[in-house]
SERO-4910 file (N, C-alpha, C, O; in steps of 0.05 Angstrom, whole numbers):
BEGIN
 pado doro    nc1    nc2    nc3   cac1   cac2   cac3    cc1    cc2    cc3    oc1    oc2    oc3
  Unk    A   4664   1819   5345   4689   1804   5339   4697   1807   5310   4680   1804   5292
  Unk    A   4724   1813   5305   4731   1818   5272   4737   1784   5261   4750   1768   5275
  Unk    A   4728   1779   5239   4723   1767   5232   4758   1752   5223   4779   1765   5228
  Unk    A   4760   1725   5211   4793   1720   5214   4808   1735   5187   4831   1746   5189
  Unk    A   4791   1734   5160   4796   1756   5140   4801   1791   5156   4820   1805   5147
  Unk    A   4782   1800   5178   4790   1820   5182   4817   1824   5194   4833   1842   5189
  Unk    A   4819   1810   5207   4848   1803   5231   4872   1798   5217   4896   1803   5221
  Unk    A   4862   1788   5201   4887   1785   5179   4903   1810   5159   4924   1816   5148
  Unk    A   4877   1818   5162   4883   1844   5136   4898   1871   5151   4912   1889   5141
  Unk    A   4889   1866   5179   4900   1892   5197   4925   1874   5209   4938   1884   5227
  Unk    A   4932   1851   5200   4959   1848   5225   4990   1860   5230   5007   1858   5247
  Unk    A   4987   1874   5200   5012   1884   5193   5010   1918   5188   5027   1932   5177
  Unk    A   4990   1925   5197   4985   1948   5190   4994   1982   5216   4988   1990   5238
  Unk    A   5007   1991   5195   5021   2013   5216   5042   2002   5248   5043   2008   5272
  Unk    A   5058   1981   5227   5080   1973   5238   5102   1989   5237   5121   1987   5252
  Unk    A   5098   2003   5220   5122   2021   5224   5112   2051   5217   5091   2060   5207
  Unk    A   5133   2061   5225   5114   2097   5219   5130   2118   5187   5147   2108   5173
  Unk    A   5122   2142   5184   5125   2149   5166   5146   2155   5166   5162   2145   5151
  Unk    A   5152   2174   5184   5166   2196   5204   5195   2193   5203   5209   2213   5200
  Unk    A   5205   2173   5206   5233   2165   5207   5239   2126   5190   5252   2107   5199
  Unk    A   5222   2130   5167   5219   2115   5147   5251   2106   5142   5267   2125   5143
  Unk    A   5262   2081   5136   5275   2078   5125   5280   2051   5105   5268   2032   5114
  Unk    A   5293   2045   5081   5291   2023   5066   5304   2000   5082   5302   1978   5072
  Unk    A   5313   2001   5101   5325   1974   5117   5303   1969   5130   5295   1946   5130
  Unk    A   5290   1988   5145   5266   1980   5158   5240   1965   5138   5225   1947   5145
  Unk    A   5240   1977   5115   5223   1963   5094   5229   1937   5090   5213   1919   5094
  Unk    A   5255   1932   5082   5257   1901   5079   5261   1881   5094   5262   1857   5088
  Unk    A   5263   1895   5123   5249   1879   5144   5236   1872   5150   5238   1849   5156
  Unk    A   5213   1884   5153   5182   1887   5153   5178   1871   5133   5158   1857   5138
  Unk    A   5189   1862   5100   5169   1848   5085   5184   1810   5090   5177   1786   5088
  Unk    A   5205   1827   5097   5226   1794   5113   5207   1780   5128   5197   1758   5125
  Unk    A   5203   1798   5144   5185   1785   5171   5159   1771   5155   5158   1746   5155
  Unk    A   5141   1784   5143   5119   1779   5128   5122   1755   5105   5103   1741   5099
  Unk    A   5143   1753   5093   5146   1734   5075   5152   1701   5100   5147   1678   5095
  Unk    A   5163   1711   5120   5171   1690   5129   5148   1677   5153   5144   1653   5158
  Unk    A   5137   1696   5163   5106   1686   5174   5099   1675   5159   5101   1651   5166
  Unk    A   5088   1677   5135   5072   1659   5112   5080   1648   5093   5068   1647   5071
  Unk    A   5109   1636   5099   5124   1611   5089   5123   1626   5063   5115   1610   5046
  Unk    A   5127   1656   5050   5129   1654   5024   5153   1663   5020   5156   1681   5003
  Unk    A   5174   1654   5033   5204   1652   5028   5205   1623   5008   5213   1626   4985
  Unk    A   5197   1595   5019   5201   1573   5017   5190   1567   4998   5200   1548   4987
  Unk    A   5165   1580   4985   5155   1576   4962   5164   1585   4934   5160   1606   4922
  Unk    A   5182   1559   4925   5198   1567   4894   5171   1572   4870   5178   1578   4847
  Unk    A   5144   1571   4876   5124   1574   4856   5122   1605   4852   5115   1619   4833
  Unk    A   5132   1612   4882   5117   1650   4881   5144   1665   4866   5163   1672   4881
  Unk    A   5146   1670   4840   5165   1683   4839   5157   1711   4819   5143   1710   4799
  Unk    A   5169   1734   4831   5168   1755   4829   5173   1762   4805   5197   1755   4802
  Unk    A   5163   1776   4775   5163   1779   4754   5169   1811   4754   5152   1823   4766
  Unk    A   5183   1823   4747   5175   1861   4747   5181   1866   4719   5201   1857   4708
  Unk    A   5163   1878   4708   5163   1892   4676   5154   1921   4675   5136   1932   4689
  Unk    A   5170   1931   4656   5164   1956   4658   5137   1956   4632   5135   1942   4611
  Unk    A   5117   1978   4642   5084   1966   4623   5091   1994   4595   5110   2010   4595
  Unk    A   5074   1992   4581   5067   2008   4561   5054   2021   4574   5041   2012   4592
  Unk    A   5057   2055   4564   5041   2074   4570   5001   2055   4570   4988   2052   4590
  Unk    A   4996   2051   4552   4970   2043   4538   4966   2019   4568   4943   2021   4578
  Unk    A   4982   2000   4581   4981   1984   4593   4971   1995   4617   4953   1984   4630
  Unk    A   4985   2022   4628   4985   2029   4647   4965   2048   4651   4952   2044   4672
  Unk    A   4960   2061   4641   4946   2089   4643   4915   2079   4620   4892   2085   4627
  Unk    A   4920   2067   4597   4894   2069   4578   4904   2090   4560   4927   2095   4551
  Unk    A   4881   2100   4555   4878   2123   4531   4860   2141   4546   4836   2143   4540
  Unk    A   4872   2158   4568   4864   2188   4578   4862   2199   4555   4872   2190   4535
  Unk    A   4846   2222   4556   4839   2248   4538   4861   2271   4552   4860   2292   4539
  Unk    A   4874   2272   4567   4895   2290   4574   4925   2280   4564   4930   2256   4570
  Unk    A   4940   2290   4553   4958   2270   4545   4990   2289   4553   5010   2292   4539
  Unk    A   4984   2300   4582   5007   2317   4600   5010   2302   4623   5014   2312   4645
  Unk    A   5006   2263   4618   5011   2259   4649   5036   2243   4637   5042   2237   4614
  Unk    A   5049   2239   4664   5082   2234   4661   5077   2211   4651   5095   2207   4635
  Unk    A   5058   2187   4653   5061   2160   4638   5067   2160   4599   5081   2153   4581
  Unk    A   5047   2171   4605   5036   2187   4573   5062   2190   4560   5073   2173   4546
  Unk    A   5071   2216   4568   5096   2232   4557   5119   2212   4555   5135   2214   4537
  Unk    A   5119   2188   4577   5151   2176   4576   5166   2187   4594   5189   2178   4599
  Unk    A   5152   2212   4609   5176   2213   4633   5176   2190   4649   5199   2184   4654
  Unk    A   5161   2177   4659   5160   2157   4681   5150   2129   4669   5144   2128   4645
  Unk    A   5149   2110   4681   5141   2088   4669   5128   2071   4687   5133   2078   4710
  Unk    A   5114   2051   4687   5101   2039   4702   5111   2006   4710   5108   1988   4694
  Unk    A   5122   2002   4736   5135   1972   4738   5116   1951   4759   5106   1952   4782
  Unk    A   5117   1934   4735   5091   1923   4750   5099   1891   4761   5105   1872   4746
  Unk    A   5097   1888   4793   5107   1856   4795   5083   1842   4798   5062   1854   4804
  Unk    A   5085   1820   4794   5068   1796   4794   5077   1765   4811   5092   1746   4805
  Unk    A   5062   1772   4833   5064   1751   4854   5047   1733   4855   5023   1736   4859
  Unk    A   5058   1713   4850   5033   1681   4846   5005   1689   4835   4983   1680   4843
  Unk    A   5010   1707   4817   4982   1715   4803   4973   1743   4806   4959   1756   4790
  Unk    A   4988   1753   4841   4975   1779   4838   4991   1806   4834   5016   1805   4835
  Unk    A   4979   1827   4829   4999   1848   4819   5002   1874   4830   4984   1891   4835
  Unk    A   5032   1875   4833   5036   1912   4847   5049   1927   4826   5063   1919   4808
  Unk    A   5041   1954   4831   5058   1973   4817   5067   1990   4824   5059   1999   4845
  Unk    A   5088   2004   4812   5103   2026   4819   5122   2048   4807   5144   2041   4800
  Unk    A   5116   2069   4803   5117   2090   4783   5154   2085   4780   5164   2066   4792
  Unk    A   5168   2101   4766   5204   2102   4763   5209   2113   4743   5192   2106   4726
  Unk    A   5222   2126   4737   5235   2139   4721   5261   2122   4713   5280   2132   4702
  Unk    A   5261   2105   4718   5289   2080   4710   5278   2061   4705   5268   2049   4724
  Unk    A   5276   2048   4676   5261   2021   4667   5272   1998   4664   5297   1999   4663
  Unk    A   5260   1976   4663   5288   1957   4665   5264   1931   4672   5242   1934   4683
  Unk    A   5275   1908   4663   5262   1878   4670   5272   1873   4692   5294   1883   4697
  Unk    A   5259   1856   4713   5266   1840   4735   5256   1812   4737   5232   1809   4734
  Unk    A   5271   1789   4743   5253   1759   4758   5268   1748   4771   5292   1747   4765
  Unk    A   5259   1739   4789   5269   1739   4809   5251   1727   4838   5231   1740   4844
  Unk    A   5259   1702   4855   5241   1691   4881   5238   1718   4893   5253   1735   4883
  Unk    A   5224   1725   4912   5223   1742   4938   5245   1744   4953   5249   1763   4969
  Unk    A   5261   1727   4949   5279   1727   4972   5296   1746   4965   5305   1764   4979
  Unk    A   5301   1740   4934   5319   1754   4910   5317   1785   4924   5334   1799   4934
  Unk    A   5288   1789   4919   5280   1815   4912   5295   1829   4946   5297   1854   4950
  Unk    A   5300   1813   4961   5294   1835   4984   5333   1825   4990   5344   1833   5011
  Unk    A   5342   1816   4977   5374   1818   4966   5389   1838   4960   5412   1844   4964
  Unk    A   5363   1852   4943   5367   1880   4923   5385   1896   4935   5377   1898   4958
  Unk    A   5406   1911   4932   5414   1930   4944   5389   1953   4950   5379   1961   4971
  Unk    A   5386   1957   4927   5361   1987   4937   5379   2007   4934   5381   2024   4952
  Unk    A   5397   2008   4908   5412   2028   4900   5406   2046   4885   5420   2066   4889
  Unk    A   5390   2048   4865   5378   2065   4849   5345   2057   4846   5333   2038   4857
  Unk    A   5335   2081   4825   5304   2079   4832   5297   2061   4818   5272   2061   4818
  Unk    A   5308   2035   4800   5299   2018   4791   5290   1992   4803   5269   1979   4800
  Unk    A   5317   1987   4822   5314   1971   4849   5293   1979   4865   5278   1961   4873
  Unk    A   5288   2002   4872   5264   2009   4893   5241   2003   4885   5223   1990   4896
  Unk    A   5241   2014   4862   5213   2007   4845   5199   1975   4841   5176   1968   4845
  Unk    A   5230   1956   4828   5225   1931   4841   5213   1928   4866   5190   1919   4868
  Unk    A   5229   1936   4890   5221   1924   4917   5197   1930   4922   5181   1912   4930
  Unk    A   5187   1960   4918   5165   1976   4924   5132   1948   4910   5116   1932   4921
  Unk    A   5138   1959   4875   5119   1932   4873   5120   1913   4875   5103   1902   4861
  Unk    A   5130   1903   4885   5138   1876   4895   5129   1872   4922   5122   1849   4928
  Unk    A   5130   1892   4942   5122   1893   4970   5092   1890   4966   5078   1872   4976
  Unk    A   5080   1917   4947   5051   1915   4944   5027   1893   4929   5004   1889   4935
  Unk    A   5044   1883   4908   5037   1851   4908   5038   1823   4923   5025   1803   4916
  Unk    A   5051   1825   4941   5059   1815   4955   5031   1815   4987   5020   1797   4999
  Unk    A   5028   1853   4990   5005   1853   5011   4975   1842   4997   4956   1834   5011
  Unk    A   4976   1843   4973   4953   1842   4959   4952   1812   4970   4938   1804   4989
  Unk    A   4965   1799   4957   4973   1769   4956   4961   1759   4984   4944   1740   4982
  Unk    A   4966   1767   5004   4959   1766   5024   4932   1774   5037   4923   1764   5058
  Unk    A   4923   1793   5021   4888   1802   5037   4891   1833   5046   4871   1848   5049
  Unk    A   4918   1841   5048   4920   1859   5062   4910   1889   5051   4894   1904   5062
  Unk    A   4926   1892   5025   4913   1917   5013   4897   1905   4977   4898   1884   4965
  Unk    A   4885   1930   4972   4879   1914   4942   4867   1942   4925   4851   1945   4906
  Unk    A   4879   1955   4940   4893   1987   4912   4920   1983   4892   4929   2003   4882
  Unk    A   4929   1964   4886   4953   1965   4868   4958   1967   4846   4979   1960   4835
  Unk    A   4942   1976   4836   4940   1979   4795   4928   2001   4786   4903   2001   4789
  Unk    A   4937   2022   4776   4937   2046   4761   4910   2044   4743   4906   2029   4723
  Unk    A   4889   2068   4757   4872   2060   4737   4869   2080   4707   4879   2103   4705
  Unk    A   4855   2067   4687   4853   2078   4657   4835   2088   4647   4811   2082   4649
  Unk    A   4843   2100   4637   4818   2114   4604   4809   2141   4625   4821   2158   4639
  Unk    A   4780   2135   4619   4764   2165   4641   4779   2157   4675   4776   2172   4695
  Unk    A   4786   2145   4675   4785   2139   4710   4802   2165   4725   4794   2177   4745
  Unk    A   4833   2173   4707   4844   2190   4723   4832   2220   4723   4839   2239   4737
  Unk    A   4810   2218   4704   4803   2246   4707   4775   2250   4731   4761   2270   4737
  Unk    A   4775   2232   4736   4747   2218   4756   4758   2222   4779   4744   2235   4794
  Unk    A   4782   2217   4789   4798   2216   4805   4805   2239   4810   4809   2245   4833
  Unk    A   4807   2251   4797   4823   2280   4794   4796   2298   4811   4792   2304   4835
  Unk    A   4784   2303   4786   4752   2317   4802   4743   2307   4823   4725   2320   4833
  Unk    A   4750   2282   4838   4742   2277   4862   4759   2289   4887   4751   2292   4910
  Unk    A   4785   2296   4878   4794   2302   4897   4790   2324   4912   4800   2325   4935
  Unk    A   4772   2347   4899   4768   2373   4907   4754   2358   4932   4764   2357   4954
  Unk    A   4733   2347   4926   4715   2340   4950   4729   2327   4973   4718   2330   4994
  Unk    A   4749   2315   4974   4764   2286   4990   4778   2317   5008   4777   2316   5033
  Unk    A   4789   2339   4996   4808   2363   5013   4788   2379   5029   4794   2387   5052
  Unk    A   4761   2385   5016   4740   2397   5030   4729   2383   5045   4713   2394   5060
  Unk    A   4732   2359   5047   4710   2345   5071   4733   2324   5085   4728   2304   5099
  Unk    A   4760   2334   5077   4780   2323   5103   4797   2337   5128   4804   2332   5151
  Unk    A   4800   2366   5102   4822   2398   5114   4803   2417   5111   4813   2440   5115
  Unk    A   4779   2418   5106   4768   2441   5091   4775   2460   5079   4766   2454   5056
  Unk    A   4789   2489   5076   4804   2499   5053   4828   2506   5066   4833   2523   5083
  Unk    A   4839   2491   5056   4874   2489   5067   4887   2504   5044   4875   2513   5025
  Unk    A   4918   2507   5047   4934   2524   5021   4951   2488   5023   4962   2475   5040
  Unk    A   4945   2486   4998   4954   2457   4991   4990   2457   4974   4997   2472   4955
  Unk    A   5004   2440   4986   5034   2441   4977   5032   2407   4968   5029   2386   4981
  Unk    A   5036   2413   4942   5030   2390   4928   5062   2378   4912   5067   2389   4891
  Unk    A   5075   2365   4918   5099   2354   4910   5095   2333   4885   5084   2312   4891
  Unk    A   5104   2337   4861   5106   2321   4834   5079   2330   4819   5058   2329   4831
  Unk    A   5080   2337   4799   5058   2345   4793   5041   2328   4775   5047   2324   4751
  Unk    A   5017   2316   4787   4995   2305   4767   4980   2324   4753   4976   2341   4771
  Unk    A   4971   2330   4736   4957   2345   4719   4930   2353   4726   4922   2375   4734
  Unk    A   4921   2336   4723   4891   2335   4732   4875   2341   4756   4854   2352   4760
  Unk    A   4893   2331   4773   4889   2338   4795   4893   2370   4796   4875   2387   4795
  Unk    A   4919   2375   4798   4933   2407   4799   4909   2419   4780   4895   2434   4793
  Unk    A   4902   2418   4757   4878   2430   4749   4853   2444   4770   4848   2466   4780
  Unk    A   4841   2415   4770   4822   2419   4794   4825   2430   4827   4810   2439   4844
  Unk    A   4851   2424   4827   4848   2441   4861   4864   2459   4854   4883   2462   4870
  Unk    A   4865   2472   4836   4874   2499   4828   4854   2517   4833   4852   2534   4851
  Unk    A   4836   2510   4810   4804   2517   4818   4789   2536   4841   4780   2559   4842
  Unk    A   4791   2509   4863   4780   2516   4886   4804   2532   4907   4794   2549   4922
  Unk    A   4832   2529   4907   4845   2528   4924   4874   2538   4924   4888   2536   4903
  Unk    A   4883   2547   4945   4915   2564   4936   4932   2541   4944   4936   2529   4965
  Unk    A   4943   2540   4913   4962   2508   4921   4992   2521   4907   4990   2540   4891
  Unk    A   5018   2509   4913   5041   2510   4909   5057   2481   4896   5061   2463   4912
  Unk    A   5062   2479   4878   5067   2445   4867   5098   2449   4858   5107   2469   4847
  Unk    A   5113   2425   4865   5141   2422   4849   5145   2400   4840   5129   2382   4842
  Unk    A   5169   2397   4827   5168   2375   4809   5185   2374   4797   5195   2394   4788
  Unk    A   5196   2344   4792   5226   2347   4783   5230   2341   4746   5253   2338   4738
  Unk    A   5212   2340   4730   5217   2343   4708   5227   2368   4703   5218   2385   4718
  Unk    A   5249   2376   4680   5269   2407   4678   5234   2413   4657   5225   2436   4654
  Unk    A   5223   2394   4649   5205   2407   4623   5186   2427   4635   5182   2449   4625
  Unk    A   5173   2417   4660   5161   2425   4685   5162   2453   4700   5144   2468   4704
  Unk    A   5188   2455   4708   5200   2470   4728   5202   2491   4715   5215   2494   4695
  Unk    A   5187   2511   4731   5197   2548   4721   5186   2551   4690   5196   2563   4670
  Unk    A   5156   2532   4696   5141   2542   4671   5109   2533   4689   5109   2515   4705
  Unk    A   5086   2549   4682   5063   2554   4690   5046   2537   4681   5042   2537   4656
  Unk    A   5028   2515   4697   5013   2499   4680   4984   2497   4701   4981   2486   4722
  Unk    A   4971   2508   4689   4940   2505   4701   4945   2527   4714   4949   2523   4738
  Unk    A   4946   2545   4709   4956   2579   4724   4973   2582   4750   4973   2602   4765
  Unk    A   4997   2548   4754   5002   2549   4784   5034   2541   4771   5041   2520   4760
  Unk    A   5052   2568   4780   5073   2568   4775   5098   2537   4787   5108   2536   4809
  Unk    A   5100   2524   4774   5118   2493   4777   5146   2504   4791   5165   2515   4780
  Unk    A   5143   2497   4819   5183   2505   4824   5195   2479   4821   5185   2460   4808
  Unk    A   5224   2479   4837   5243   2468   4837   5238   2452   4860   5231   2465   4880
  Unk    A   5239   2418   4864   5242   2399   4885   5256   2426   4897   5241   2445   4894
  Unk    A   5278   2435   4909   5296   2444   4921   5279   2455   4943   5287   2457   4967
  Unk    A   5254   2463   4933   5236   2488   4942   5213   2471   4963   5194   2482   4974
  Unk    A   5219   2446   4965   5198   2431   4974   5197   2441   5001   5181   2458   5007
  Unk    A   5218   2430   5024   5220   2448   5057   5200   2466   5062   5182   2466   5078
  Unk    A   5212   2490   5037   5194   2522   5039   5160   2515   5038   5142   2526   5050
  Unk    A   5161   2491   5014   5135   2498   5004   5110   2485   5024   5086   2492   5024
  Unk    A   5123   2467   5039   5110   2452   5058   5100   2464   5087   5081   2458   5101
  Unk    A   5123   2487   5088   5122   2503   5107   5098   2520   5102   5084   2527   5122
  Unk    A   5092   2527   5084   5071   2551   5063   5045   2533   5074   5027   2542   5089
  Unk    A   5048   2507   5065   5031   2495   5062   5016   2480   5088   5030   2466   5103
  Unk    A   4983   2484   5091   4961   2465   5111   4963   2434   5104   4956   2417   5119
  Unk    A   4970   2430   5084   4962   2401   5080   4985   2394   5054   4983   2406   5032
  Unk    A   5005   2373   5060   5019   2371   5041   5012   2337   5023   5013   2316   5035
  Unk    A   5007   2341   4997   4998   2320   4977   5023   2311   4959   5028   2321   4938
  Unk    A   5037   2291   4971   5055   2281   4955   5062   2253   4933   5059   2231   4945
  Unk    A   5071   2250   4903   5068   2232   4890   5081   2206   4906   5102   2208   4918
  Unk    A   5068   2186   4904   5084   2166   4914   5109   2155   4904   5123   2138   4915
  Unk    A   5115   2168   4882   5149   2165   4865   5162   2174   4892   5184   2167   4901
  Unk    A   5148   2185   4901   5180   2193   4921   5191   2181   4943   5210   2188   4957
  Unk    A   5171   2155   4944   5192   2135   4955   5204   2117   4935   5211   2095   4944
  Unk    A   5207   2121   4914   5223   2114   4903   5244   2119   4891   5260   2103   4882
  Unk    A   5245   2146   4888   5272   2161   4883   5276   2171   4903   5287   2193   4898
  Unk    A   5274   2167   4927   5287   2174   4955   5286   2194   4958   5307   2205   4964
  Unk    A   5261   2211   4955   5256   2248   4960   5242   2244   4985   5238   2262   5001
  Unk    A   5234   2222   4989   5208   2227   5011   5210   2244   5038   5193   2255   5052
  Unk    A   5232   2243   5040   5240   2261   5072   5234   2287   5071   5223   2298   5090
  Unk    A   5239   2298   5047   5231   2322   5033   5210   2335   5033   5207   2359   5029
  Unk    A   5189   2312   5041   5161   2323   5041   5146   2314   5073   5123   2319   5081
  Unk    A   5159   2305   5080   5146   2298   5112   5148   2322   5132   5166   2339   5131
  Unk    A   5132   2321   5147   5133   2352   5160   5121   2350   5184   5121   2329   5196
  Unk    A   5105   2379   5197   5089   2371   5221   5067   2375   5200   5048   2377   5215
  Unk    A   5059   2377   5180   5030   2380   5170   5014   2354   5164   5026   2333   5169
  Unk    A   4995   2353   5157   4978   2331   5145   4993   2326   5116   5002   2341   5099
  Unk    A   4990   2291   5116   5013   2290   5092   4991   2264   5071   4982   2244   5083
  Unk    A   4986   2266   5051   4971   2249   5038   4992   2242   5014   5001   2258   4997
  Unk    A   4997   2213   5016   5011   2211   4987   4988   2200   4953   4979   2178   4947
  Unk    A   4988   2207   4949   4973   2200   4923   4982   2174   4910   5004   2165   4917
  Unk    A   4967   2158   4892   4974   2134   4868   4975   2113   4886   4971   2115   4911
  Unk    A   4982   2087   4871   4981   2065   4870   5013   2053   4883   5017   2033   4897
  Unk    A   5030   2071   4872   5061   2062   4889   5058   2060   4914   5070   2044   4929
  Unk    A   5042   2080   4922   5051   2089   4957   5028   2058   4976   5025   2055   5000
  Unk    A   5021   2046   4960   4994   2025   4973   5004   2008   5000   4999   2011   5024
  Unk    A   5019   1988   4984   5040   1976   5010   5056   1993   5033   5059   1985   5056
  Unk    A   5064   2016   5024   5078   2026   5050   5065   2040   5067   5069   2045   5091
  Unk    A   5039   2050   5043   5017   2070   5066   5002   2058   5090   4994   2068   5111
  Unk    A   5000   2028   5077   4988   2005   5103   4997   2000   5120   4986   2001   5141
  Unk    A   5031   1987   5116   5050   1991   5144   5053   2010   5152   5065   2008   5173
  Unk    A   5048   2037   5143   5062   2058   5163   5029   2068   5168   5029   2088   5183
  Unk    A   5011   2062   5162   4989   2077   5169   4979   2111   5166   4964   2125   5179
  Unk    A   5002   2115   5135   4996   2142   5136   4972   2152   5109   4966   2136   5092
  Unk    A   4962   2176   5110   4946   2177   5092   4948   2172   5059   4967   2184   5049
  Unk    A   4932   2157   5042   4935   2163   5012   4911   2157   5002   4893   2141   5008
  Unk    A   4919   2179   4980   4891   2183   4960   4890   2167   4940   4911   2170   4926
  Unk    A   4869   2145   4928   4870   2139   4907   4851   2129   4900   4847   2106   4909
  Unk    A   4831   2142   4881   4799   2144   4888   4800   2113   4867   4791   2092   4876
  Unk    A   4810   2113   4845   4798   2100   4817   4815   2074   4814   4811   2061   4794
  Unk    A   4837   2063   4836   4858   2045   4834   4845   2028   4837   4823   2029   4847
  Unk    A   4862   1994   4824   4851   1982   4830   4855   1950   4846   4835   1938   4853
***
């Protein structure tokens, strides 16, 4: 018999699927969930979103080519009656705001999403449900990184990997072992060679997926609304700390060895 913590933690899980994902269906799904556990009605739970300092989010890596680092992306972090989700964006910006607020949002640009996104995943935390939501620091992403060779060999065994957004560290290491294809939408990025594995154009994602046994995608991309882009008939793993909340309701795979 699972225990009532267990029952709880699976009751919402892979309610909805990846496949034909959409943001109305998301803020349904957390409608429903806020309103099972009366955390509509509660004016104490209110939703905080800040965009973090590099140093906040990431630490002080010894690689200093990951998008937090640089300032392409930023890290938005909400805080639900104490507990906390995050979620990568390239659009920074303050939010506060009840729950109810948050799921008000239009969901018009990636700043809004990013709100909703950590906000959803603080929110499961809050609840029991997941408790990957915070970006981990210092040595951790490179720990992470080198683990993943192992997580592709003892899940796909040697697959040709189509890796969408590019993390550094990672793309290093399963360069290494493995014939991988990566895109990515920084212009700094694209149609320049980094870790010996030529960077295309998002545009190229379809093709590259097609190329590709096993496709590894950043979880930004449900937040800047690429995600369709990368779903396929292949094996699909999204990577980081964004994708936490939605990977539990939809029940699809993600990697994230060092989160926390």
């Amino acid at each position: 018999m699972p225990t009532q913590n267990e029952s709880r933690r699976d009751r919402y899980r892979g309610a909805l699927t990846i496949a034909d994902l959409t943001y109305d269906q998301l803020r349904a799904q957390l409608h429903k969930i806020a309103r099972e556990n009366d955390l509509l009605a509660q004016a104490v739970n209110v939703v905080a979103a800040r965009t973090l300092k590099p140093e906040e989010s990431i630490g002080n890596p010894e690689r200093k080519d990951f998008p937090l680092v640089k300032g392409r992306e930023v890290m938005v972090e909400a805080d639900f009656a104490g507990d906390k989700g995050q979620a990568f964006t390239d659009l920074p910006g303050n939010y506060s705001g009840t729950l109810e607020d948050v799921l008000a949002l239009p969901l018009a640009d990636n700043f809004e999403r990013a709100v909703f996104v950590s906000s959803l995943n603080a929110v499961l935390r809050h609840l029991g449900c997941i408790d990957c939501t915070v970006h981990c620091k210092d040595k951790e992403p490179e720990a992470c990184a080198e683990n993943i060779v192992n997580y592709v060999r003892e899940s796909f065994g040697k697959p040709r990997i189509a890796f969408a957004g590019l993390q550094p560290a990672m793309v290093d290491h399963l360069a290494r072992h493995y014939e991988i294809r990566v895109t990515d939408m920084d212009p700094d990025n694209r149609n320049q060679v980094r870790y010996g594995v030529p960077i295309e154009d998002v545009a190229h994602n379809r093709d590259m997926i097609e190329w590709g046994d096993v496709i590894f995608a950043t979880g930004s991309t449900l937040v800047n609304n690429t995600y369709h882009t990368v779903i396929g008939d292949r094996p699909l793993v999204f990577y980081g700390v964004t994708v936490s909340g939605i990977a539990y309701l939809t029940d699809c795979l993600q990697y994230c060895h060092c989160g926390h």
